[in-house]
C-alpha positions as CSV (number, residue, x, y, z in Angstrom):
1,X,0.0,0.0,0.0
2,X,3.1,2.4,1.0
3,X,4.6,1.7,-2.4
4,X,1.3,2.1,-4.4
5,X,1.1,6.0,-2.8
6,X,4.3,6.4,-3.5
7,X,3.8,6.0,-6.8
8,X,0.4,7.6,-7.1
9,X,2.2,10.7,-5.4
10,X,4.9,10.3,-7.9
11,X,2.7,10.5,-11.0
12,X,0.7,13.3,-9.3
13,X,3.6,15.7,-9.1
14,X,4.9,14.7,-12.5
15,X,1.3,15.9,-14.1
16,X,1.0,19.0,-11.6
17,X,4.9,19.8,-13.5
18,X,3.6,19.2,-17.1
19,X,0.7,21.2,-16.9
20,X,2.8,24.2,-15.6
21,X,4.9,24.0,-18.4
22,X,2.8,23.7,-20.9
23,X,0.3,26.6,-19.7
24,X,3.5,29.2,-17.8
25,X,0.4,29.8,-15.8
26,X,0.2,33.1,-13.7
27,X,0.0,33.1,-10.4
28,X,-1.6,35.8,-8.4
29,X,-0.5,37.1,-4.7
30,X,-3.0,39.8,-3.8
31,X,-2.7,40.9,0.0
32,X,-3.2,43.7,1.9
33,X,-1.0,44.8,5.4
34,X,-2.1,46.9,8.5
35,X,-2.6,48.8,10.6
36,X,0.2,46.9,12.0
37,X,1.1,44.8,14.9
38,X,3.6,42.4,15.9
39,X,2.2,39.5,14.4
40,X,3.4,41.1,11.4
41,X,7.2,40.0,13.0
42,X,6.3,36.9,11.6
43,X,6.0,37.4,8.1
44,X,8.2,40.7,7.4
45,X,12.2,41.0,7.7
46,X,12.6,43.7,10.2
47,X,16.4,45.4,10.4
48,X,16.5,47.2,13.5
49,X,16.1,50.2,14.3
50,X,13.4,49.4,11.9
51,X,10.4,48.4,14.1
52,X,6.5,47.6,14.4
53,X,4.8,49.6,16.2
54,X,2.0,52.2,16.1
55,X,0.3,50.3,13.8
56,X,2.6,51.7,11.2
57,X,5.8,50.3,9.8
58,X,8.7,52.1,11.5
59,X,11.1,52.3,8.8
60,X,13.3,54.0,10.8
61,X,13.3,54.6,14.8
62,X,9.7,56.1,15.9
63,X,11.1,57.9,19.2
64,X,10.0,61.7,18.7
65,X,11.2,62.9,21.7
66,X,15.0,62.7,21.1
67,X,16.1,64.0,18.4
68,X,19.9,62.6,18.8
69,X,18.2,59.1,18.8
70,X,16.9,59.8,15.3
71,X,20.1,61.2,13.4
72,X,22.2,58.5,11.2
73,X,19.2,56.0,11.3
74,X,19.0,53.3,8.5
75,X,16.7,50.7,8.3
76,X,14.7,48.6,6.8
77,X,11.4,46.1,6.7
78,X,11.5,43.2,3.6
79,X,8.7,40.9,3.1
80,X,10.2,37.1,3.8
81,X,8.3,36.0,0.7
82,X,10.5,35.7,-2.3
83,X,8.5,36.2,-5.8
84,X,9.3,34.7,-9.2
85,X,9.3,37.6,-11.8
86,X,9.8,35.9,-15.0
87,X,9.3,32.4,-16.5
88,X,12.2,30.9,-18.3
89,X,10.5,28.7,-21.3
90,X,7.6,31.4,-21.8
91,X,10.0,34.5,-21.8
92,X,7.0,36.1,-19.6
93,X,7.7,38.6,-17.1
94,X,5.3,39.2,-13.9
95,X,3.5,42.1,-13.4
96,X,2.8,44.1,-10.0
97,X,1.5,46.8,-8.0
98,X,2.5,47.8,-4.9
99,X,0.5,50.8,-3.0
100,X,1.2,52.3,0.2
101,X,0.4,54.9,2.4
102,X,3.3,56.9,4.0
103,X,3.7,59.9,6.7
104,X,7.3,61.1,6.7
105,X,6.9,63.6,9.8
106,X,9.3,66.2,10.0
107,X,10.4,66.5,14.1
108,X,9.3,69.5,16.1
109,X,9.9,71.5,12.6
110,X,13.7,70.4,12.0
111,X,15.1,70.1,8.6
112,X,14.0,66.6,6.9
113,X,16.6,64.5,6.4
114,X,17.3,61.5,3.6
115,X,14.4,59.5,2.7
116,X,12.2,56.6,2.3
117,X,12.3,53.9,-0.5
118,X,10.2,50.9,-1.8
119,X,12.6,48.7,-3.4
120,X,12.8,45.0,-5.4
121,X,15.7,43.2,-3.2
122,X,17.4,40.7,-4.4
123,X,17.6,38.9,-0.9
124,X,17.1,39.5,2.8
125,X,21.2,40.2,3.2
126,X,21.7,44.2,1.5
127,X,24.6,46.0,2.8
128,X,23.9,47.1,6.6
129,X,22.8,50.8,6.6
130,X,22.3,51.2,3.1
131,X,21.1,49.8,-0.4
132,X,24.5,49.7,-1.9
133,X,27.7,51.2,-0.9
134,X,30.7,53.7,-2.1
135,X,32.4,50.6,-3.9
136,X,29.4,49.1,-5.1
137,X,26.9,51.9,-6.7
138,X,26.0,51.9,-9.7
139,X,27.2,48.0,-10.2
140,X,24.6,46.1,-12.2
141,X,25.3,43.1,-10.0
142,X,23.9,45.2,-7.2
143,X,20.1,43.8,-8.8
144,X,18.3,46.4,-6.8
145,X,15.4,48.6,-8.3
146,X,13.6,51.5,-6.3
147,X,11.4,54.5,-5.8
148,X,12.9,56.8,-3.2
149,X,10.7,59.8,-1.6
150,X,13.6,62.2,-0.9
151,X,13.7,65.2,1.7
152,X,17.2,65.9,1.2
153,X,19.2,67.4,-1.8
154,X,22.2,65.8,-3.0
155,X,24.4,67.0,-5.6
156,X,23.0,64.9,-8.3
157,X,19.3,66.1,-6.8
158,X,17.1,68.8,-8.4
159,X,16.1,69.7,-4.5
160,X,15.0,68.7,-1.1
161,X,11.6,67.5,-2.4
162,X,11.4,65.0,-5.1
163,X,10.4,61.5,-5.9
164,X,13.0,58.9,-8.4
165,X,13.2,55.7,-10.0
166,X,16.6,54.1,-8.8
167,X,18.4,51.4,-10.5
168,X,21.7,49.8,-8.6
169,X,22.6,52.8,-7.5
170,X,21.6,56.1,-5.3
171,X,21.4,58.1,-8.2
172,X,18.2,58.3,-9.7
173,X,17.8,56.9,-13.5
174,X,14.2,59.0,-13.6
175,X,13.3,62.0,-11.3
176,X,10.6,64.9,-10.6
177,X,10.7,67.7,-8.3
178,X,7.3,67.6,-6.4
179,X,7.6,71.0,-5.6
180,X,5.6,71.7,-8.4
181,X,2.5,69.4,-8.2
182,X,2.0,71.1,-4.7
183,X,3.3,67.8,-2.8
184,X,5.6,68.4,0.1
185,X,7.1,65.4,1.1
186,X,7.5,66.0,4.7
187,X,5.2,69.6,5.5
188,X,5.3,71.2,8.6
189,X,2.9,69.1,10.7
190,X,1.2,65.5,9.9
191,X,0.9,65.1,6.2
192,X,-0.3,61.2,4.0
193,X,0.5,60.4,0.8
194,X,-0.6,57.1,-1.5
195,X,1.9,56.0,-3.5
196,X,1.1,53.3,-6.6
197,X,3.9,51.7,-8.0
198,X,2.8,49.9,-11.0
199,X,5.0,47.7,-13.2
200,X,3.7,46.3,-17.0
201,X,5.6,43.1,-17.1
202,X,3.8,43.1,-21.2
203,X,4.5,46.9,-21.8
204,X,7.8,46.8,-19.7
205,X,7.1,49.8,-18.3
206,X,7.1,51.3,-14.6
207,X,4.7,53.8,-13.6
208,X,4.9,55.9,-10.1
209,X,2.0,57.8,-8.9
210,X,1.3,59.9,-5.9
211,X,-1.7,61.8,-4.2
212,X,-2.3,63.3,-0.9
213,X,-4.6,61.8,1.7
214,X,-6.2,64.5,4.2
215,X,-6.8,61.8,7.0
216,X,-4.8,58.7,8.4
217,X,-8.0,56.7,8.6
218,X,-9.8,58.2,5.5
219,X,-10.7,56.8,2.4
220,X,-8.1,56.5,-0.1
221,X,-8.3,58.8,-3.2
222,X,-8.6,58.0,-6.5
223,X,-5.3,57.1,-8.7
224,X,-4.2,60.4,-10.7
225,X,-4.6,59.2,-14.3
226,X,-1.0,60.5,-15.4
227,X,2.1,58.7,-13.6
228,X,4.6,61.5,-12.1
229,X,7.4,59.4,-13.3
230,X,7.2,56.4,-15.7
231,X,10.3,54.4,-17.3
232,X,10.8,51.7,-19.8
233,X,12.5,48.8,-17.6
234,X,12.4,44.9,-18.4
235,X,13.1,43.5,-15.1
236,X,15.4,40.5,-16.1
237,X,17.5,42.9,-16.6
238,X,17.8,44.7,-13.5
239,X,16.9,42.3,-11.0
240,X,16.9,38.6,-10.0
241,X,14.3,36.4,-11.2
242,X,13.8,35.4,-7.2
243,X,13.5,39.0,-5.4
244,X,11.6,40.6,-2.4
245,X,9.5,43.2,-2.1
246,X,10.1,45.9,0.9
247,X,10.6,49.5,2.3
248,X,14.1,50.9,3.4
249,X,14.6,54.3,4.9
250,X,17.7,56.7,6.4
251,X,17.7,59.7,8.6
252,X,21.4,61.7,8.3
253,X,22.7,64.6,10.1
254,X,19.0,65.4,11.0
255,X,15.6,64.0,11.8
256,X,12.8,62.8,10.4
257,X,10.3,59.6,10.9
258,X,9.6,57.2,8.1
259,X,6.1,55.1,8.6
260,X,4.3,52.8,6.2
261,X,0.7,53.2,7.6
262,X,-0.8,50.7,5.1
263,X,0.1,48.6,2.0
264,X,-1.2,46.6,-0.6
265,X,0.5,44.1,-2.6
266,X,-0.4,42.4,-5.9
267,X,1.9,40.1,-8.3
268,X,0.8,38.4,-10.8
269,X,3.8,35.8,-11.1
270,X,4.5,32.6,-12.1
271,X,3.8,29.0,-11.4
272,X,7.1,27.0,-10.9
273,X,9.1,24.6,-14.0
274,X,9.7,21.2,-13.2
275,X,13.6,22.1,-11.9
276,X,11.8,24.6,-10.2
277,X,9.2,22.2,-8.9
278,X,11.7,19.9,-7.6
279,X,14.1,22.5,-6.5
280,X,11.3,24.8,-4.7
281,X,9.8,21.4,-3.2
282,X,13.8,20.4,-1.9
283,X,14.5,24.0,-0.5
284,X,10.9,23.4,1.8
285,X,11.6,20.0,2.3
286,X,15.1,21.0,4.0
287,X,14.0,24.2,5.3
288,X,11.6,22.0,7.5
289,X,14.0,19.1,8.3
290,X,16.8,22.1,9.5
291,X,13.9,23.7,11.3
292,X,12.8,20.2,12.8
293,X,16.6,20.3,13.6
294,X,17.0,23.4,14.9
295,X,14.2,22.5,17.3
296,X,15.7,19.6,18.4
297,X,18.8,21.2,19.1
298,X,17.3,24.1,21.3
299,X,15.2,21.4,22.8
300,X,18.6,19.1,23.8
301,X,20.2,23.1,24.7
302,X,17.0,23.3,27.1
303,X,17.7,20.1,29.2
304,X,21.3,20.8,29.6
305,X,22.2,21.1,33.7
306,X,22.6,25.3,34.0
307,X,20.8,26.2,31.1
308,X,19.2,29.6,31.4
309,X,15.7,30.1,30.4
310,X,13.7,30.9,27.5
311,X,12.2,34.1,27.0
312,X,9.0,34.7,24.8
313,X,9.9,37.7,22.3
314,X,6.8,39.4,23.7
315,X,8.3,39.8,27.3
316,X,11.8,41.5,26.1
317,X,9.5,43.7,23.1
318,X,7.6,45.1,26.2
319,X,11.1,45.5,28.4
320,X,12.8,47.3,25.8
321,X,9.6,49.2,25.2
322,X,9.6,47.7,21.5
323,X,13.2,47.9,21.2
324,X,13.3,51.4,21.4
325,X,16.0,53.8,19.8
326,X,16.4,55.4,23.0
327,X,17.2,52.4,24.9
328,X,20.1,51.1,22.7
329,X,23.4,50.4,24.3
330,X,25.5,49.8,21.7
331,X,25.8,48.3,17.7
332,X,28.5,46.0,16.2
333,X,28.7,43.1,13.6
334,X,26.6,40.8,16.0
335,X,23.6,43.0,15.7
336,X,22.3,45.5,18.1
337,X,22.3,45.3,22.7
338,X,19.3,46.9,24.1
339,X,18.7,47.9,27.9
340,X,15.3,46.4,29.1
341,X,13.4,46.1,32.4
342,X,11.6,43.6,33.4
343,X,8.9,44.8,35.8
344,X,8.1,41.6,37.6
345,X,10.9,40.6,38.6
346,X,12.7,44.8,39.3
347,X,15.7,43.4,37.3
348,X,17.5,45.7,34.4
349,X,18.5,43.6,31.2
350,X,20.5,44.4,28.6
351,X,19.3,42.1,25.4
352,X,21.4,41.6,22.7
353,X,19.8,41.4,19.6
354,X,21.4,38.9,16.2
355,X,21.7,40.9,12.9
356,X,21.2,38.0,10.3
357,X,24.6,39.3,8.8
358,X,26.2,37.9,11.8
359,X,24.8,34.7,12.2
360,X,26.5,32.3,9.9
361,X,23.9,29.2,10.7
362,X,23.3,29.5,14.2
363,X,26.9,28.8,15.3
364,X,27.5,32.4,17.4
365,X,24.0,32.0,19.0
366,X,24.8,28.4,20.1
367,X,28.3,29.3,20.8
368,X,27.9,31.6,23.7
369,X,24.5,30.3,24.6
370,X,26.5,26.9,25.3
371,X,29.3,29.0,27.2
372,X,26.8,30.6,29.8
373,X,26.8,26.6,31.4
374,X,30.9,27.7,32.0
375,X,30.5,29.0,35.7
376,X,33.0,31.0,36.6
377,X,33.8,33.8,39.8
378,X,34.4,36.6,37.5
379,X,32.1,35.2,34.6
380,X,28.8,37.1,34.7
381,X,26.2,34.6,33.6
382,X,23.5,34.7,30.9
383,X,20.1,35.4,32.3
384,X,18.1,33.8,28.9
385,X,17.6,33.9,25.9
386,X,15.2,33.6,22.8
387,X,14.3,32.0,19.6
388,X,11.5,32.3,17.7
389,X,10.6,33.0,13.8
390,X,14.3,33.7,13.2
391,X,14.4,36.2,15.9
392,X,17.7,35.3,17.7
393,X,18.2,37.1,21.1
394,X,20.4,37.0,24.2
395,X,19.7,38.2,28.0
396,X,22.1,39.7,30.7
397,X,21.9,41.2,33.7
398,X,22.4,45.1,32.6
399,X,26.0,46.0,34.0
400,X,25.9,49.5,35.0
401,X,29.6,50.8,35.0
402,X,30.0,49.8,31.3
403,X,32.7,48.5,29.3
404,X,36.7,48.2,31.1
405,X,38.0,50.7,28.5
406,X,35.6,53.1,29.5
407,X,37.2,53.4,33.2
408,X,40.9,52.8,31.3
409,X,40.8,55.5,28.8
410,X,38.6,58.0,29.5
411,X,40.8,60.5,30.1
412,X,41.6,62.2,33.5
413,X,38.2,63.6,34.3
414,X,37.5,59.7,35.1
415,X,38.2,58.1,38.1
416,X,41.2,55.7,37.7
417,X,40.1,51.7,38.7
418,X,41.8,50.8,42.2
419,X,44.4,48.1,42.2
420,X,42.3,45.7,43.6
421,X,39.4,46.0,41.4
422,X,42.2,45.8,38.6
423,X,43.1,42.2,40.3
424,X,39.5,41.1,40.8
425,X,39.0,41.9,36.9
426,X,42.1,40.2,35.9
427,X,42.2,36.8,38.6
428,X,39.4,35.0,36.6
429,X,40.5,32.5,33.4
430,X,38.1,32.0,30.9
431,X,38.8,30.3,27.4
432,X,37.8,33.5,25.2
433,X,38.9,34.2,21.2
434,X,38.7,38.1,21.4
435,X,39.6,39.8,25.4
436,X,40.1,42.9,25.3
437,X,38.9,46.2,27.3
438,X,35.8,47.2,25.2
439,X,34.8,43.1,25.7
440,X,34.9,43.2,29.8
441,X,31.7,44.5,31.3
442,X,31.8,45.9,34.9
443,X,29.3,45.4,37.5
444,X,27.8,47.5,40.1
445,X,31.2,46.3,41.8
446,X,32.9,46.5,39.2
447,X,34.3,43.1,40.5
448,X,33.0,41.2,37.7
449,X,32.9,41.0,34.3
450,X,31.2,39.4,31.5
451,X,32.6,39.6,28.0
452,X,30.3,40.7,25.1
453,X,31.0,37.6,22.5
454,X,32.9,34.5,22.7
C-alpha cells in the first residue's frame, strides 16, 4: 500500500509539473497589510532600528522625543516571501503593483533628512545601513530597483523634495521635483501620501503615482490618471528572477520619521518549472527538516544542567519598550544590545539582539548560549535567551559601569580603577577568542565582568 502511494504521489507531481509547463500559468498574490502589529514580526524581515509599532511600519526609529536618537538611522522592513518575476521557457515577465500609504513627519519643525524607499531586493542580506555602498553603486550586480521619496538634496538632486526611479545605484535613472505638483514630502505638521507603484511586465514599463490623503484613517483617493514618473525597464535585466519586495529608509545629520501606515500588494507571477518544482519542493523540504533540527537542538540546549531560560519575544519587546532607539546600548557586527526592564521581577537587562549578517547558521547563537553553562567567579552569567521565527536574542543582567575601556581610557576627568578592582578583573580565566577592554563589562562592583562575545 506504502509503495502504491508512492507511486500515485509520484505521477501526481509529475502531471502538476507538465501542466505548468505547458500553460507558464500566472499566479496571483493579492494581499493587503495593516494597521500593523507584531504578528506582522512573523511574516516581514525587520532590520533594526526598523520596528513595528503604532500600527505603522517604522522604517526607521519612531522615538519623537530625542532628536539625537533619530540622526544617522537606516533601516529597513522586507517581506520574507520571495516572488518569481519571470518564466524561463515562456519568456514572460510578472506584473505588480505595490501601494502604500506613508507619513514622513518632519520633528518639532527640523530640517527633513534622507528619505524613504520601496525597493525589489534581491535577498534578505543588503549591505547594513544602506542599499548599496561607495564601492558598489552603480554595479549592475547590485540587482536592486527603487522608488525613493527624498527630503534631502544631494548633488546629483534637483532639490530637497522630489520623488526617483533608482536602478543599482543612489542616483536616480528617472526623477521629478514635487515642488511643483503642490506635494511636500515631509510639510510642517502630519501630512499622507498614496503611492502606486505599478510595473507592465507586457508593456515593460514602470509607472509611479502619488496623491495626498487628508486623513490617516480616511478613504483612499482615487489614482491620478497620469504617472509622475514612468520608465521603460524589463526587469530580467535589472533584477533577480527570485526577489523581495520591501521598504528601506535613512535619517542623516537630521531627523525625520519614516512610517508605512498601510500597504497593498499584488503580483501576478509565475507557477514553478519542473527544476523549479523539484528545486522549490527540496528548499521546503530541507528548510523544515533544518527547522525540525534546529528544534531539536534548542530542545537538547534546554535540558542541559545550568541552562538559562527561554524568554518569549513578547516579554523582552515590552522590556525594551519595543526595542526602542532610545534604549540602545551599543551596535556591532553581532547585531544591536538593548537595555530592558523587566517589571516583575525589578531586574535591568540588557538584550542583545542577532543581525542576520552575523549569524552564519546559528553557530554564534549556540556558541555563547552553550558558554553561559561555564560558571566561573568573574564570569557574569546569561540570564536567557530567545528564539523564535528567526528572531535570535540573548539576555544579561544590565552592567551598569560599562565596558573596562571606558574606566581605562577615558581620560583624567574619570576616576582611575583601584588596584584591587584591577586584580579582581584580571584573577578570573576563561577560554575566550577576542579579550580585550571594550569586551569586559563591569558590574555595580565593578568586580565582575562578562565579556560581550565569545
Amino acid at each position: 500500500m506504502g509503495l502504491l502511494t508512492a507511486k500515485l504521489n509520484t505521477i501526481f507531481i509529475f502531471l502538476c509539473c507538465l501542466q505548468s509547463i505547458s500553460q507558464a500559468k500566472l499566479k496571483k498574490f493579492d494581499k493587503q497589510y495593516g494597521p500593523f502589529d507584531e504578528t506582522y514580526y512573523d511574516i516581514f524581515q525587520v532590520v533594526p532600528p526598523a520596528t513595528i509599532s503604532n500600527q505603522a511600519l517604522q522604517v526607521t526609529s519612531d522615538y519623537a522625543k530625542n532628536l539625537m536618537i533619530l540622526f544617522n538611522n537606516a533601516g529597513r522592513i522586507l517581506f520574507e516571501q520571495s516572488f518569481k518575476l519571470w518564466d524561463d521557457s515562456s519568456k514572460r515577465v510578472a506584473s505588480f503593483n505595490s501601494s502604500f500609504l506613508v507619513n514622513i513627519y518632519r520633528v518639532k519643525n527640523e530640517t527633513a533628512t534622507e528619505g524613504l524607499t520601496f525597493l525589489i531586493s534581491p535577498d534578505l542580506e543588503l549591505p547594513t545601513n544602506s542599499l548599496t555602498n561607495g564601492n558598489t553603486d552603480g554595479r549592475s550586480a547590485n540587482k536592486v530597483i527603487a522608488v525613493e521619496l527624498d527630503t534631502f538634496k544631494q548633488e546629483f538632486d534637483p532639490d530637497d523634495n522630489h520623488i526617483g526611479i533608482d536602478i543599482h545605484s543612489v542616483i536616480s535613472v528617472k526623477v521629478e521635483s514635487l515642488t511643483p505638483h503642490g506635494i511636500e514630502l515631509a510639510g510642517i505638521g502630519a501630512r499622507f501620501y498614496n503611492i502606486w507603484v505599478q510595473y507592465d511586465g507586457i508593456k515593460k514599463v514602470l509607472d509611479v503615482y502619488i496623491v495626498e490623503q487628508t486623513e490617516v484613517n480616511g478613504s483612499t483617493p482615487p489614482r491620478p490618471e497620469n504617472p509622475i514618473l514612468t520608465h521603460d525597464v524589463d526587469l530580467r535585466d535589472v533584477v533577480n528572477q527570485e526577489s523581495y519586495f520591501g521598504f528601506s529608509a535613512s535619517t542623516g545629520n537630521f531627523s525625520q520619521l519614516n512610517c508605512v501606515l498601510r500597504w497593498n500588494l499584488t503580483v501576478l507571477g509565475f507557477i514553478c518549472s519542473i527544476l523549479d518544482f523539484v528545486t522549490t519542493s527540496g528548499y521546503y523540504y530541507h528548510k523544515k527538516k533544518a527547522a525540525r533540527s534546529e528544534s531539536i537542538t534548542l530542545g537538547a540546549l534546554k535540558s542541559l544542567p545550568g541552562m538559562p531560560r527561554d524568554f518569549e519575544f513578547k516579554v523582552l519587546k515590552k522590556a525594551t519598550n519595543n526595542f526602542d532607539e532610545k534604549n540602545k546600548l551599543g551596535e556591532g557586527g553581532f547585531g544591536v544590545v538593548y537595555k530592558g526592564y523587566l517589571v516583575g521581577e525589578n531586574l535591568e537587562i540588557a538584550v542583545k539582539w542577532f543581525s542576520r549578517e552575523s549569524i552564519k547558521g546559528q553557530d554564534d547563537f549556540l556558541a555563547e548560549l552553550t558558554l553561559s553553562t561555564v560558571f566561573g567567579i568573574n564570569i557574569f552569567k546569561l540570564l536567557g535567551w530567545s528564539h523564535k521565527h528567526g528572531k535570535l536574542l540573548l539576555i544579561y543582567k544590565y552592567m551598569p559601569n560599562g565596558s573596562l575601556d571606558k574606566h581605562l581610557f577615558s581620560g583624567p576627568d574619570k576616576k582611575p580603577l583601584s588596584w584591587q578592582i584591577r586584580y579582581k578583573i584580571i584573577s578570573g580565566k576563561v577560554i575566550h577568542r577576542d579579550l580585550k577592554a571594550n569586551n569586559i563589562m563591569l558590574d555595580s562592583k565593578s568586580s565582575k565582568y562578562r565579556p560581550r562575545k565569545e
